[in-house]
C-alpha positions, 0 to 999 in steps of 0.5 A: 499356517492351516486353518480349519476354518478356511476349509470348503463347504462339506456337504456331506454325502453329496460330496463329489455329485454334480453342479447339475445333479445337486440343483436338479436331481437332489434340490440342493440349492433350493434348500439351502436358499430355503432353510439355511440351517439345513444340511445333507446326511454328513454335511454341514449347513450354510449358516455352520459354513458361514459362521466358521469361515467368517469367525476364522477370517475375524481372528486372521485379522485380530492377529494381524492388525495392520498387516497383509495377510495371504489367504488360500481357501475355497470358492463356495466356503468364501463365497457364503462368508462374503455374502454374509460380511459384504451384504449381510446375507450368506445366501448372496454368495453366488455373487462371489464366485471364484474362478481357480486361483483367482485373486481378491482383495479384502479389507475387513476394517473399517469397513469391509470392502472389496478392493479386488475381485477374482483377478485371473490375468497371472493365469 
């Protein structure tokens, strides 16, 4: 099942430009660490990114009470939502970086919990 929620971090016409050139060149980071409603010209904001992410892992498990349900997403995306469900702070998402087909596990009730963190020993 898509979900469009899940999609990574747009930002806009920084698309594509470097990890180096974003914090060094553009003071990307420091912006959004600075004013999380800021977004470049065609991007969204952290605080758009966190609250679409965090309201589609909601209803994922809304509709799936019990189960275990698989999701597939991006780093940056999930890192601002896990900032923001863990540690009630979307700019702690550099505490959750993901390496490329990492694997985590998530429980979202009671109590959210890391029960797993960015497995990559199947790689």
């Amino acid at each position: 099942i898509l979900e469009p929620g899940l999609a990574e971090y747009g930002i806009g016409e920084l698309e594509g430009v470097s990890y180096e050139a974003l914090q060094n060149v553009h003071g990307f980071f420091a912006r959004i660490r600075d004013d999380r409603d800021f977004a470049p010209p065609g991007g969204e904001s952290a605080n758009e990114v966190m609250a679409r992410v965090t309201s589609a892992l909601a209803r994922i498990s809304d509709a799936h009470r019990g189960d275990e349900v698989v999701i597939v997403s991006h780093g940056a995306a999930l890192g601002i939502a896990l900032g923001q469900i863990l540690d009630r702070d979307p700019m702690r998402w550099q505490r959750y970086h993901l390496s490329n087909c990492g694997l985590s596990e998530l429980v979202l009730e009671p109590e959210p919990r890391l029960l797993a963190w960015n497995q990559t020993d199947h790689l």
